[in-house]
C-alpha positions in Angstrom: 113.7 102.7 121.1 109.9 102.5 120.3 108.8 105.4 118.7 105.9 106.3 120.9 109.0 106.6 123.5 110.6 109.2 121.3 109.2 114.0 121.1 105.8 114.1 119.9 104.5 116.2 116.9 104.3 120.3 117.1 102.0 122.0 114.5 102.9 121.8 111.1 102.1 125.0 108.9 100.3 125.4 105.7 102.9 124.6 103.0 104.3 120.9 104.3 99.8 120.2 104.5 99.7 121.1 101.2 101.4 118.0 99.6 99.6 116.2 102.3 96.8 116.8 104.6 94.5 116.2 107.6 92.2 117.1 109.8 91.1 115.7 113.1 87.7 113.5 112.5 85.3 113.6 115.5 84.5 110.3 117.0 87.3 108.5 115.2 87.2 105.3 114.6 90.5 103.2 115.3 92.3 102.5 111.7 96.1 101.6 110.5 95.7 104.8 109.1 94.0 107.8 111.2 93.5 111.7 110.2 95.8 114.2 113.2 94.3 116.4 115.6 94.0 119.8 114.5 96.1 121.5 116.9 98.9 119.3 114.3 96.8 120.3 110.7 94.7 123.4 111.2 92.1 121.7 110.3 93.5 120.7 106.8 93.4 116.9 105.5 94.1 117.0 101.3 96.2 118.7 99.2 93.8 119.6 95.9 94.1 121.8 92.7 93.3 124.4 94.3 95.9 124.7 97.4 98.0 124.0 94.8 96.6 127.2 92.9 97.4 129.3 96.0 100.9 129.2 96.3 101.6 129.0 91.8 98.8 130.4 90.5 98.6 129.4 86.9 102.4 128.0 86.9 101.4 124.2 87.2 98.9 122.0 87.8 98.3 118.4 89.2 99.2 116.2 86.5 99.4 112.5 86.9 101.6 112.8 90.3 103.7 109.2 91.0 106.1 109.1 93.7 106.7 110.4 97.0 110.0 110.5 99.1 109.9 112.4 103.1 112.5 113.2 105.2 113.8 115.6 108.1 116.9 117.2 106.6 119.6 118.0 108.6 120.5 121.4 107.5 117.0 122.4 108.8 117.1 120.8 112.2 117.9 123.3 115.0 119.5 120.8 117.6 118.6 123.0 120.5 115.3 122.7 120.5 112.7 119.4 119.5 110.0 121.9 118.4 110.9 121.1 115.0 111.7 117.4 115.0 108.7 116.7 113.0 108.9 119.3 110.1 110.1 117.3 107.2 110.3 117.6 103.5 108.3 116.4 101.0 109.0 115.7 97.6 106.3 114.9 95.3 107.1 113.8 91.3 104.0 115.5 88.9 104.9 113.1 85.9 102.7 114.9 83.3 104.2 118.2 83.8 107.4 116.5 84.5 108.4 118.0 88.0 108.7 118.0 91.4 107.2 119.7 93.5 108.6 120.3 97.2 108.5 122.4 100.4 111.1 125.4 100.6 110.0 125.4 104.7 106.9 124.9 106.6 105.3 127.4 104.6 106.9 127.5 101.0 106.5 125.3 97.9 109.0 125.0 94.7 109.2 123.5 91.7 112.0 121.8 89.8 112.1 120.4 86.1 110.8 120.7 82.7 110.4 118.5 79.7 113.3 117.3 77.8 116.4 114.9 77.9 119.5 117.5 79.6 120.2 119.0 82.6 117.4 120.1 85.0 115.1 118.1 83.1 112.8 115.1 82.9 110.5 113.0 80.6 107.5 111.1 82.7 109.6 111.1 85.9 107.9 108.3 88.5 109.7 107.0 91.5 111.9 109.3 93.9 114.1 109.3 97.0 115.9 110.9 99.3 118.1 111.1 102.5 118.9 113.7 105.2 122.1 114.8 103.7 120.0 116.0 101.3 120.5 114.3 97.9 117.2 113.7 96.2 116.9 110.9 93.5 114.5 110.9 90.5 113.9 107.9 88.5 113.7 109.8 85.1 111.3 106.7 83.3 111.2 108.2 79.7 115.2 109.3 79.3 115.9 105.9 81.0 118.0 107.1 83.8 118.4 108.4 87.7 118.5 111.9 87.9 120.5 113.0 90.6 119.8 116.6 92.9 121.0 117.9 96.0 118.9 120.4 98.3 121.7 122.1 100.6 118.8 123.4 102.4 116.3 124.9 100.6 116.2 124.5 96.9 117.6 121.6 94.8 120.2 121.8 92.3 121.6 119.2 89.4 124.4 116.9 90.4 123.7 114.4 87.7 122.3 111.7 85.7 123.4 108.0 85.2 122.0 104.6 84.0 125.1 102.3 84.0 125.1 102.0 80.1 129.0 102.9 80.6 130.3 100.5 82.2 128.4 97.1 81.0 126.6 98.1 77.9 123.2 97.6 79.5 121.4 100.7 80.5 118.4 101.4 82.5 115.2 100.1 80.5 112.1 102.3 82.4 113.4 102.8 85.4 110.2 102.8 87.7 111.2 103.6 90.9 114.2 104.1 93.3 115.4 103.9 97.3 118.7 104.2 99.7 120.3 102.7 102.2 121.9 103.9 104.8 125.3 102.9 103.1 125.0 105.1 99.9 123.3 103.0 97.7 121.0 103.5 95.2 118.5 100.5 94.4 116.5 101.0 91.2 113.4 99.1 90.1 114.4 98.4 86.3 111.6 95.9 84.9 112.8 96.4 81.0 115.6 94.2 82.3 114.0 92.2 84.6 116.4 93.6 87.7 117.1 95.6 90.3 119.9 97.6 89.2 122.0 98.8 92.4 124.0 101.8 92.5 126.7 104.1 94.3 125.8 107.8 94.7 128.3 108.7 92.0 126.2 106.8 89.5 128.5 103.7 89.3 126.7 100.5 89.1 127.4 97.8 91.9 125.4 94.7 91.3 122.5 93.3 89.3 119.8 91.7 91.8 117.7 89.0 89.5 116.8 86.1 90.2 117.5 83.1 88.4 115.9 80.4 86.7 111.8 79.6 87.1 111.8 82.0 90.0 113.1 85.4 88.0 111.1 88.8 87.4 107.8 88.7 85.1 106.6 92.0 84.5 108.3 93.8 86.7 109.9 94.4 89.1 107.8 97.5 90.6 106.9 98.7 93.9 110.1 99.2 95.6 111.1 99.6 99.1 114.1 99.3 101.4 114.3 98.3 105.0 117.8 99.2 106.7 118.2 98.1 110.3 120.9 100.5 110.4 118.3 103.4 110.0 118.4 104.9 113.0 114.2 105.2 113.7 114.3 101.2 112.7 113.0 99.0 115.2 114.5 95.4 113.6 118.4 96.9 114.1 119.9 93.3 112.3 117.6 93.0 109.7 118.3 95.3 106.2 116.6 94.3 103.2 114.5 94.8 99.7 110.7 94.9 99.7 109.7 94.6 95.7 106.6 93.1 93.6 106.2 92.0 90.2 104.1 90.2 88.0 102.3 93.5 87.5 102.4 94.1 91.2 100.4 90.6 92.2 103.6 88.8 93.4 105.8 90.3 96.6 109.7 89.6 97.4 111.8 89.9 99.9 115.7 89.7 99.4 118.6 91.3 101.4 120.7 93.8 100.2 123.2 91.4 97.9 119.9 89.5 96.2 119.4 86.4 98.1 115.6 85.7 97.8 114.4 85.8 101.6 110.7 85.2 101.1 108.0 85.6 98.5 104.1 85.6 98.4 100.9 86.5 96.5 98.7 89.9 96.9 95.3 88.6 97.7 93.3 88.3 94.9 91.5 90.9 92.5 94.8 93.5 94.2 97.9 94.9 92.6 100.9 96.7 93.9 101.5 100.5 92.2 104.2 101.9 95.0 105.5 100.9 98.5 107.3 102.1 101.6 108.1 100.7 104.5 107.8 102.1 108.3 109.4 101.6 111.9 108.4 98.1 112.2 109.5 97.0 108.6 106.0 96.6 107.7 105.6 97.1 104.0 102.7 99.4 102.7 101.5 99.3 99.2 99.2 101.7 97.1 96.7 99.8 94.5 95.9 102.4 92.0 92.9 100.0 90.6 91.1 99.1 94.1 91.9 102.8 95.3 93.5 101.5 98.6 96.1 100.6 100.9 97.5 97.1 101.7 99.4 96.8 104.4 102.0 93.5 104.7 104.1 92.6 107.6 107.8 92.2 107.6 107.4 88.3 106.7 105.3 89.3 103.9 101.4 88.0 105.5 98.8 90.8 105.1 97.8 92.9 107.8 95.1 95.3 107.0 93.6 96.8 103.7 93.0 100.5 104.2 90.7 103.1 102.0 87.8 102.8 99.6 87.4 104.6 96.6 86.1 108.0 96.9 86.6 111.9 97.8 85.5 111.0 101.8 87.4 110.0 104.8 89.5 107.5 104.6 88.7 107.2 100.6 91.4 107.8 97.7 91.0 108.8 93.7 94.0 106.6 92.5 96.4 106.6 94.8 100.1 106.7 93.6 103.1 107.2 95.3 103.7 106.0 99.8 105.7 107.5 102.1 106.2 107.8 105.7 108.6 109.3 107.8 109.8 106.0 110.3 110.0 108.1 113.5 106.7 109.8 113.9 105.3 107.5 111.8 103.9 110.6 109.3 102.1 109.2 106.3 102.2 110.8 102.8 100.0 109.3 99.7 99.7 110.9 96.7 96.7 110.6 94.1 95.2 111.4 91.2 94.4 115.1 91.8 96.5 115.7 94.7 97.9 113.9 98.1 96.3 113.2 101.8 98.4 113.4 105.2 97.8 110.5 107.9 99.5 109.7 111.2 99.9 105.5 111.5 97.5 104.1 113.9 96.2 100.5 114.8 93.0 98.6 114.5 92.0 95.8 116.9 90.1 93.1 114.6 89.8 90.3 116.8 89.9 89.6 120.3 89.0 86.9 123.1 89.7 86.9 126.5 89.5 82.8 127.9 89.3 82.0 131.2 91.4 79.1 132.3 90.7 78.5 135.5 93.1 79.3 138.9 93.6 82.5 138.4 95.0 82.0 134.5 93.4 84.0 132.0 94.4 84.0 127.7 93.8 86.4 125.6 94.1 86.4 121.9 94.3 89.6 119.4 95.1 90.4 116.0 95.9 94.0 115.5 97.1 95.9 112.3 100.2 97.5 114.2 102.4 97.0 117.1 100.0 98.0 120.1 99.8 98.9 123.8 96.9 97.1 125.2 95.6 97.3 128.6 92.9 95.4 130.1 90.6 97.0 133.0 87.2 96.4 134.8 85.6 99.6 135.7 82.2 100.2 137.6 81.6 103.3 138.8 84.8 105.1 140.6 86.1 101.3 141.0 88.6 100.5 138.5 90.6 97.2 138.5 93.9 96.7 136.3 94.6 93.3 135.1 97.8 94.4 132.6 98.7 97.8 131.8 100.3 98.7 128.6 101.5 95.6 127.3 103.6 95.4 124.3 101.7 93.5 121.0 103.2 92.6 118.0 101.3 93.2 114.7 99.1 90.3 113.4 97.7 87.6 115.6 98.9 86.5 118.9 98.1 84.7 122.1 99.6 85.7 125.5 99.0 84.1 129.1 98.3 86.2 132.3 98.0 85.3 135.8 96.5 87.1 138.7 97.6 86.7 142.2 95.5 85.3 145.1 91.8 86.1 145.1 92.0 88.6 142.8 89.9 87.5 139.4 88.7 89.2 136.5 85.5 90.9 137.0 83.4 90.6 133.5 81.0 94.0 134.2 82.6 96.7 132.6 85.8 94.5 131.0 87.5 96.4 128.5 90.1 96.0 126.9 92.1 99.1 125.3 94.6 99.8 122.8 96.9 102.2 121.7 99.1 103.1 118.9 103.5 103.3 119.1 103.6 106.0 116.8 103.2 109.9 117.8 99.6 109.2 117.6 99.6 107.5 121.3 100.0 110.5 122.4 96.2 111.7 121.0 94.5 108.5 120.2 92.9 106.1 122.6 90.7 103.2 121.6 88.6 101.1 123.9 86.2 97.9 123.3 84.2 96.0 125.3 85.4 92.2 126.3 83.5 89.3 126.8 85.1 86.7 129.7 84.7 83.0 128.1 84.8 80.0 130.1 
């Protein structure tokens, strides 16, 4: 199912906007990334010091936040109603004062963790994860370990901590970041040993992914992300696999879920990979802390779009950090240096040509950032003619064939061709250009 197909967004209160938020720009432009309406945000776009100072006071801080992990829980759905399909949690990792921070409900905010080496503690925590059962996992850099939590509904507890030193000798060596599957395994970003060190919930350690010989790990690897087919708000249903980079975040791979290397390639020049996630459509989107932007890569690895500028203005970051996005709405979380922003995934149309090829047989060619619904019309004055409505695009370039039958041609005044996102945001976000018919 495509998720435009699937309950649009309600209003989400103050607290989950506070680790992330948005407001609704006026005269938008189309983007991978766009803000939500208001009626969604109240208005609100960042999370900064001082939202954060509202609901703590002087209890904490931003300080040097890292990861992100989102998800709609299960012991907070109410499966009567979809009014509340959209209200997910956020966890957020605040390395320097070695927390997390995370919302209680639609309106609350807690904390978890101080500094040290034992229970209900961390040392420079960075990557984090989680599923709708509940269990949260925390890749606890400075103790070199995974620090394992459960939230039953509200607040999260201790379950455990584990690095697989036990059973092989070889522990966890600044574990940088983590992810699940929807099997119960832990995948963990390990670049003092050159791996990917995958686990079982209990902590006990399945496999080693590395691979071998002149095509193994340098510097890394980092940015971590997993694609499971078997996710139920995943679009590719046979495909489950490992999104990684190293090379200090300039090289990307691709493996399934037992290692085997399925594709690699370079980040364009003068970029570098900090963290990752993946969405609906597999596509795999990465933070650059340095460039103070989002890349965005399709599931065979080619680029799609590079999003942001550095700044405090729309569509501008401070250094961003953790990535994540909730597959079914497509809800988009990034964190940054003082704080975190809230977007809704969107598309961008950044070519297009429309040939005419004689007989009635028209091609049109498009590269969009995301899978898109395009339509192409003619209108002049309260005369509008259709040529295709709502046709399916894949993300990146493509060329499609359309005939029309009999007399009926495409008229050139008023050509326009419009697109719309699959996400949530279809349901508020339009985009129309003007089309030029070539011979």
């Amino acid at each position: 199912m495509l998720p435009f197909l699937q309950t649009q967004l309600n209003p989400a209160p103050l607290a989950a906007a506070v680790l992330a938020m948005a407001f609704l720009c006026h005269g938008i432009f189309a983007a991978s990334l766009v803000f939500p309406p208001y009626t969604h945000s109240y208005g609100l776009r960042k999370a900064t010091p001082k939202h954060l100072f509202m609901f703590f006071g002087p209890a904490t801080s931003f300080s040097d936040p890292q990861g992100l992990a989102t998800v709609k829980m299960k012991s907070r759905d109410d499966t009567t109603t979809v009014k509340d399909d959209d209200e997910v949690v956020v966890y957020g990792v605040n390395s320097g004062r070695n927390e997390l921070i995370y919302n209680t409900s639609m309106w609350g905010l807690a904390l978890y963790g101080e500094k040290g080496g034992g229970i209900d503690q961390f040392s420079s925590p960075r990557g984090v994860a989680c599923d709708a059962d509940g269990h949260v996992f925390v890749a606890d850099w400075g103790n070199n370990r995974i620090v394992h939590l459960f939230n039953p509904k509200k607040r999260v507890h201790w379950v455990s901590a584990f690095s697989g030193a036990q059973q092989n000798g070889v522990g966890l060596s600044g574990p940088e970041q983590v992810a699940l599957d929807e099997s119960g395994r832990v995948y963990v970003s390990d670049p003092g040993n050159r791996r990917i060190a995958v686990f079982n919930y209990g902590g006990g350690l399945l496999r080693s992914i590395a691979p071998a010989g002149p095509f193994s790990f340098v510097n890394g690897p980092v940015t971590l992300a997993v694609a499971d087919g078997k996710n139920r708000y995943s679009h590719f249903r046979d495909e489950r696999c490992i999104f990684c980079c190293d090379s200090g975040g300039k090289r990307l791979w691709k493996f399934d879920l037992d290692g085997n290397v399925l594709g690699r390639a370079g980040i364009p020049e003068g970029y570098a990979a900090c963290y990752g996630a993946t969405d609906f459509y597999h596509n795999f989107w990465v933070t650059d802390r340095e460039r103070c932007c989002i890349l965005k890569f399709d599931r065979n690895l080619a680029v799609l779009d590079t999003f942001g500028s550095k700044g405090d203005g729309d569509n501008q970051f401070i250094e961003p950090r953790g990535i994540a996005i909730y597959k079914r709405f497509g809800q988009t979380f990034v964190a940054e240096k003082n704080g975190a922003q809230y977007y809704w995934i969107g598309t961008d149309l950044k070519k297009a040509s429309l040939l005419d090829k004689t007989g009635g047989r028209y091609s049109l060619s498009m590269q969009v950032t995301d899978y898109t619904i395009a339509t192409l019309f003619s209108a002049m004055r309260k005369d509008t003619a259709f040529y295709f409505k709502r046709r399916w695009v894949p993300a990146g370039s493509s060329i499609f064939d359309f005939s029309l039958d009999g007399e009926k041609r495409v008229r050139e005044p008023g050509l326009t061709l419009k697109i719309e996102p699959t996400y949530s945001s279809a349901s508020f976000y339009a985009w129309q250009y003007p089309m030029k018919l070539n011979k």
